[in-house]
C-alpha positions as CSV (number, residue, x, y, z in Angstrom):
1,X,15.9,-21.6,31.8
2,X,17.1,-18.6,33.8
3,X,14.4,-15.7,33.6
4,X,16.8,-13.2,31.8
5,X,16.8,-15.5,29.1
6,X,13.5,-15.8,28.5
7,X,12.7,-12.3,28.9
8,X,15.7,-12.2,26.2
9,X,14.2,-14.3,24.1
10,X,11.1,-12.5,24.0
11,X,12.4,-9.7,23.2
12,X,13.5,-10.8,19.6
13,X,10.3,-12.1,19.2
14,X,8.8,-9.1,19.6
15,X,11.6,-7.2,17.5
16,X,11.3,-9.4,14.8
17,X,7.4,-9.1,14.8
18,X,6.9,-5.5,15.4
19,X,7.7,-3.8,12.3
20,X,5.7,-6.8,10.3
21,X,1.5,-6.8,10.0
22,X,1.3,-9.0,12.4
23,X,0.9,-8.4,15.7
24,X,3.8,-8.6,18.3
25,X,1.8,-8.7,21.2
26,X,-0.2,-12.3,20.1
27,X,3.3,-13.7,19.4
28,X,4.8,-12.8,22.8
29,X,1.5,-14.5,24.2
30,X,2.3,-17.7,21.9
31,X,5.7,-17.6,22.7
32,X,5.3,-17.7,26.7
33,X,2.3,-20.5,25.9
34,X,4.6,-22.5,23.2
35,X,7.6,-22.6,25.3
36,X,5.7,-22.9,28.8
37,X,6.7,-19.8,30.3
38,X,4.8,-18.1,33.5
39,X,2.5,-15.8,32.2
40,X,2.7,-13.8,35.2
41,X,5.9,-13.1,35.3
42,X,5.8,-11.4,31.7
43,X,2.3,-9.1,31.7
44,X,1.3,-6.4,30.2
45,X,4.1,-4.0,32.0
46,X,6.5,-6.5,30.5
47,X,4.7,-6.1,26.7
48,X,4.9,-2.5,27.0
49,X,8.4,-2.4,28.0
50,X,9.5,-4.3,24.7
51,X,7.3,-2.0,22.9
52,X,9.5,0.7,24.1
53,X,12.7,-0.3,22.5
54,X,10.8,-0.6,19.6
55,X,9.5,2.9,19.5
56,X,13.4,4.0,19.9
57,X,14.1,2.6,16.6
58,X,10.7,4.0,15.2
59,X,11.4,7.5,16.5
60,X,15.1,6.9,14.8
61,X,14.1,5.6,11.4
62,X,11.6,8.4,10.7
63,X,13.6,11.1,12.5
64,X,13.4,13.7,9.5
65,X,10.2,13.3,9.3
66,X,9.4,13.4,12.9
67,X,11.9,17.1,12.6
68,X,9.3,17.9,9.3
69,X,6.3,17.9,11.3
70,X,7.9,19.9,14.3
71,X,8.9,22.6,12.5
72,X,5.6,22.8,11.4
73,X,3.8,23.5,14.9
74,X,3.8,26.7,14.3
75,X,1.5,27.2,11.2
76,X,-0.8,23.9,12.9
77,X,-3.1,26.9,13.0
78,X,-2.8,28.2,9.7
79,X,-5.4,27.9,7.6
80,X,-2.7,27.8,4.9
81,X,-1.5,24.7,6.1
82,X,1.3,22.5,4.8
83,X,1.6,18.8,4.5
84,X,3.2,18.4,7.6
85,X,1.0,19.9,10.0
86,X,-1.3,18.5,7.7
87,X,0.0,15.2,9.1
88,X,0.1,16.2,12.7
89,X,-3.7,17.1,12.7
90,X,-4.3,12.9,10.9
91,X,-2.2,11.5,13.6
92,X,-3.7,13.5,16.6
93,X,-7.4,12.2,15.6
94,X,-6.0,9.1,14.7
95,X,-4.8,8.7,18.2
96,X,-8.1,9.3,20.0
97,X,-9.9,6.2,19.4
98,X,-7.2,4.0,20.9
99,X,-6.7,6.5,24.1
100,X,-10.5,6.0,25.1
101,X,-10.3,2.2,24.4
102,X,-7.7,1.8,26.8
103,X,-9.1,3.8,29.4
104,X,-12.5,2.1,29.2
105,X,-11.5,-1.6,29.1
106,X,-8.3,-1.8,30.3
107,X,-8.9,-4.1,32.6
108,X,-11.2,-6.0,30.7
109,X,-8.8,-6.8,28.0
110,X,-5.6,-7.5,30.2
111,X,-8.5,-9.7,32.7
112,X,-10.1,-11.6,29.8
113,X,-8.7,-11.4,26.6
114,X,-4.6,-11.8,26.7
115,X,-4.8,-15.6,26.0
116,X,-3.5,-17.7,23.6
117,X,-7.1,-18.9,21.8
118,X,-8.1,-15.0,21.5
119,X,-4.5,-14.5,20.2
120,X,-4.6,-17.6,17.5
121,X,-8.4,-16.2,16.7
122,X,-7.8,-13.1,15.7
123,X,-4.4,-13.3,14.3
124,X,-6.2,-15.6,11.2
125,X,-9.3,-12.9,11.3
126,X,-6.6,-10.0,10.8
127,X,-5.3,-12.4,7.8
128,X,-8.4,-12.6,6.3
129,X,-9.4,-9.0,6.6
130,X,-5.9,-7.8,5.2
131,X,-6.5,-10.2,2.1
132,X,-9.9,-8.9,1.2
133,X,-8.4,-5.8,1.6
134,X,-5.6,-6.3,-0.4
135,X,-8.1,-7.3,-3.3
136,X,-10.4,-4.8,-2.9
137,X,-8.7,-1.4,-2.1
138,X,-7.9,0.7,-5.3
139,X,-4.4,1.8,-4.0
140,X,-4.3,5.2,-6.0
141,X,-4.9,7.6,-2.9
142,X,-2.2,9.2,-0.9
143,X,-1.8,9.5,2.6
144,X,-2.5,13.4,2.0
145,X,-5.7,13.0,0.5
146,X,-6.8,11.7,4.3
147,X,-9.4,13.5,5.8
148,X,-9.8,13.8,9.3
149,X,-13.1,11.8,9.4
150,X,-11.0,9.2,7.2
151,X,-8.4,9.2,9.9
152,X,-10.4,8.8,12.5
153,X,-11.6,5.8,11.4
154,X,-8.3,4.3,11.1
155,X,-7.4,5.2,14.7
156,X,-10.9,3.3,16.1
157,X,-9.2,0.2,13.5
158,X,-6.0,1.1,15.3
159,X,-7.9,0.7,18.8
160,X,-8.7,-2.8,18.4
161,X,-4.7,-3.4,18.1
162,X,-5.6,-3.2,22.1
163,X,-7.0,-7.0,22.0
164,X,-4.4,-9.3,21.7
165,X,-3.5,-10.7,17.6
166,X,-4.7,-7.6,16.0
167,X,-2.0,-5.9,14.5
168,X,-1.9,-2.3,14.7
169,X,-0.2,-2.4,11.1
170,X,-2.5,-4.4,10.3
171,X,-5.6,-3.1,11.1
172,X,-4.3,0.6,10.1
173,X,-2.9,-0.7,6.1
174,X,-6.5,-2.9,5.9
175,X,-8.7,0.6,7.0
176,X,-6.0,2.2,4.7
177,X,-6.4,-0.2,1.8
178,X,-10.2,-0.1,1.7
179,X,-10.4,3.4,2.0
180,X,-7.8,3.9,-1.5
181,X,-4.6,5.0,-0.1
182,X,-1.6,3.5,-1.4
183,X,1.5,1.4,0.1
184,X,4.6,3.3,0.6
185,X,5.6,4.4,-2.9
186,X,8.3,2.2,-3.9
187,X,9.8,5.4,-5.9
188,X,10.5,6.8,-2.3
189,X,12.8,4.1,-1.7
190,X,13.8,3.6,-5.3
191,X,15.2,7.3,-5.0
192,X,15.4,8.9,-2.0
193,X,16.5,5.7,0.3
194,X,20.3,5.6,-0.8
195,X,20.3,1.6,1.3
196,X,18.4,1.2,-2.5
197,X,21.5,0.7,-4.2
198,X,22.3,-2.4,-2.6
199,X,18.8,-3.3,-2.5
200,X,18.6,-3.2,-6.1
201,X,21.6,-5.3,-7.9
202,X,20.0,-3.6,-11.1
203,X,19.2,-0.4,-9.6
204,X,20.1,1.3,-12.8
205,X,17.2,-0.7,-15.1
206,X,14.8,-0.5,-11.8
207,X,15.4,3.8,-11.1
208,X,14.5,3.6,-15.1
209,X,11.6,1.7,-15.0
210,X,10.3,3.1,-11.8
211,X,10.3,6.7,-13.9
212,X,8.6,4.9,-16.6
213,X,6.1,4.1,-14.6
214,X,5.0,7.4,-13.3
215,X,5.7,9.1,-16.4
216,X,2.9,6.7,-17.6
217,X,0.6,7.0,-14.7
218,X,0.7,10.8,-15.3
219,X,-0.1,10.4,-19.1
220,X,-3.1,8.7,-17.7
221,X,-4.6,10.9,-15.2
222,X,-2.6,14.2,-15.1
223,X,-5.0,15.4,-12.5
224,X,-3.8,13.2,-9.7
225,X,-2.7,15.1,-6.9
226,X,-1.1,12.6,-5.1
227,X,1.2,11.2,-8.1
228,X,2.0,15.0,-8.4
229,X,3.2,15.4,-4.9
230,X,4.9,12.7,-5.5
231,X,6.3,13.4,-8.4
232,X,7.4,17.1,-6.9
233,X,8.6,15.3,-4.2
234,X,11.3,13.6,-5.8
235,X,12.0,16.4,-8.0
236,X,13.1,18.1,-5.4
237,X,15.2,16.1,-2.8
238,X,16.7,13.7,-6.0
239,X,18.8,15.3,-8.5
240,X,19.1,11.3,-10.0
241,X,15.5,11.3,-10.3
242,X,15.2,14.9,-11.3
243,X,17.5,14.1,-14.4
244,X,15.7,11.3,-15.1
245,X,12.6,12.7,-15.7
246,X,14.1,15.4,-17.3
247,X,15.5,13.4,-20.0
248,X,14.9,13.7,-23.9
249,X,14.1,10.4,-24.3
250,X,10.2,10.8,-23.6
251,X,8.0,8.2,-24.4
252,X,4.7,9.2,-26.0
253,X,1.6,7.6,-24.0
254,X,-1.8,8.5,-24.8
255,X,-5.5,7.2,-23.5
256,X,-9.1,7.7,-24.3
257,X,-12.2,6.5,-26.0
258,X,-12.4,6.3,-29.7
259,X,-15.8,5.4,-31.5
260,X,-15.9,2.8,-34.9
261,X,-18.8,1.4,-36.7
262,X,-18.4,-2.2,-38.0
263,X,-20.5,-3.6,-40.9
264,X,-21.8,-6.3,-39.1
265,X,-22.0,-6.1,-35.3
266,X,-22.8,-2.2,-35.7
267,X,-21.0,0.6,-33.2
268,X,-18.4,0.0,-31.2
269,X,-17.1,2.4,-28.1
270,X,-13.6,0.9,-27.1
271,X,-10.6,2.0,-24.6
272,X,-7.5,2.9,-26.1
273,X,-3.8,3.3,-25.3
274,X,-1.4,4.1,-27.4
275,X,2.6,4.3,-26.9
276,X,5.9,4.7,-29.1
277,X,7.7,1.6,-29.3
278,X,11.4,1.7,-27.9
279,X,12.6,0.0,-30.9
280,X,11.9,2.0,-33.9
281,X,10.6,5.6,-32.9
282,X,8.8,5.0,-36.1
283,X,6.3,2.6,-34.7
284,X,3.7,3.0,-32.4
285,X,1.6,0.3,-30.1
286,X,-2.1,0.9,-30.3
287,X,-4.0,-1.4,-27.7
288,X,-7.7,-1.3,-27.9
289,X,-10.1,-3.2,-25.2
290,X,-13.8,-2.9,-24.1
291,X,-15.3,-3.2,-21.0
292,X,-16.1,-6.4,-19.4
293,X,-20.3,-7.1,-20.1
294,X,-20.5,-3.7,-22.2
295,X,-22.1,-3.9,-25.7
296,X,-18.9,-3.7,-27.6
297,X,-17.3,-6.1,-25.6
298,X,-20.0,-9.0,-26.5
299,X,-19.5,-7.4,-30.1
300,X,-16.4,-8.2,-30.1
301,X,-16.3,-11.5,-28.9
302,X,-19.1,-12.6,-31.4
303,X,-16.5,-11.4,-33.9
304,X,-13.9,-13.2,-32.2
305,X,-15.8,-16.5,-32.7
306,X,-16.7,-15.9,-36.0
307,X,-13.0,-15.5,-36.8
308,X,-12.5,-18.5,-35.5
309,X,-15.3,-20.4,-37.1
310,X,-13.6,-19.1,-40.7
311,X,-10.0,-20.5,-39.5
312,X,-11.1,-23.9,-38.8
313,X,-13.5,-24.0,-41.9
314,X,-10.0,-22.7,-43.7
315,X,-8.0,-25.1,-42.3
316,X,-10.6,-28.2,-43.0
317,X,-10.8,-27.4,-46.6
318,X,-7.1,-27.8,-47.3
319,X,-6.9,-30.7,-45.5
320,X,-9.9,-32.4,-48.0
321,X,-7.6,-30.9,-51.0
């Protein structure tokens, strides 16, 4: 096959890869092995070259935001400083640990570790580390709330993208994950994205829904700064949003704690919500629950079982009549 080809060829592996958690650089190494390619003839230089078509689209895509953070350079110094430059000082320190990685083992990593057992290796580690933190990560930070220590140690995650089948998505949503931030809000997309439209065949019911959902989220911790910011956000660049929330037909949503003393199994501290039904503003949906291992939560399933004790004892008895 001539060598344009396969150069080709590689290059829509590595387009296809690259904006994916996986890492591009362990599939271009799989690739070359798979199909029996020279290695030699497609190196690092040649990785890196791929890698620059796709930071062209990167730098394309996230132009305004790119323009955002610009503009900002001048208050980077302000104490008063907006999100932004905000964002400039997290990417900055998030940048160093991968800079002195790659100028202290360089070598080492394109001498010893750019084959395909180290790329097969920790492509299934990255898996496992993204699932654990998939599970485990409470999701409700935003990318605001970083702190530079915080993004720090997502660059030194970011630096071990340098060995072959770590992703550098990857390893940056699994930091990400475990320290609480959130994935890209969907309501971004829902809202401010207009390629959403065609997304979404029902983008009416999902734009509806997706308010629903943060109008709930607020009811349940107003104090969030991040779902504020959020909500502010798309407030003010969405007039479809913005009349959205807006809108008369509020929901009421309501949590908390409420205290009840039964008879039998004695005081009972459960977890509440509460919201008006859709169907008949008249009505309202109170859900009760305790928490897992608590007190009121064995109360309540020794009640349970009693209940069910009576039913069967119910049902036996009419079946002897």
């Amino acid at each position: 096959m001539p060598i344009i080809v396969q150069a080709a060829l590689l290059g829509v592996v590595q387009g296809l890869t690259e904006f994916l958690p996986v890492s591009s650089s362990a599939h271009l190494i799989l690739a070359r092995a798979f199909f029996g390619w020279d290695s030699d003839q497609f190196g690092l230089a040649f990785d890196v070259a791929c890698h620059v078509g796709t930071l062209v689209a990167v730098l394309i895509y996230f132009r305004r935001e790119i323009a955002a953070m610009v503009a900002s350079l001048p208050r980077l110094f302000n104490p008063a400083m907006d999100q932004d430059a905000h964002l400039i000082w997290l990417i900055a320190v998030g940048t160093i640990p991968a800079v002195v990685a790659g100028l202290l083992f360089k070598h080492q990593i394109e001498d010893h570790l750019r084959t395909p057992a180290v790329a097969a290796v920790t492509l299934a580690l990255g898996a496992v580390g993204f699932f654990v933190a998939e599970r485990s990560g409470s999701k409700t930070r935003s990318d605001q709330s970083l702190t530079l220590g915080e993004a720090f140690l997502i660059g030194c995650a970011q630096a071990l993208a340098l060995v072959p089948g770590v992703s550098r998505s990857g390893a940056t949503l699994t930091v990400a994950l475990l320290l609480g931030l959130r994935r890209a809000d969907s309501a971004r997309f829902i809202f401010l994205d207009p390629r959403a439209t065609d997304f979404y065949a029902d983008w009416e019911q999902v734009a509806t829904d997706a308010v629903a959902i943060l109008r709930s989220e607020a009811g349940r911790d107003p104090y969030d700064r991040g779902l504020s910011d959020l909500i502010g956000e798309l407030s003010t660049r969405s007039e479809t949003f913005r009349t959205r929330w807006a809108a008369h037909n509020v929901r009421f949503h309501d949590t908390g704690v409420k205290r009840f003393h039964h008879p039998v199994v004695g005081d009972l501290e459960l977890t509440f919500e509460t919201m008006q039904l859709s169907a008949d503003e008249g009505l309202m949906l109170f859900v009760y629950t305790a928490d897992v291992g608590s007190k009121s939560d064995d109360a309540l399933n020794l009640l349970a079982s009693w209940t069910a004790t009576l039913d069967q004892a119910e049902s036996a008895d009419v079946t002897d009549r």
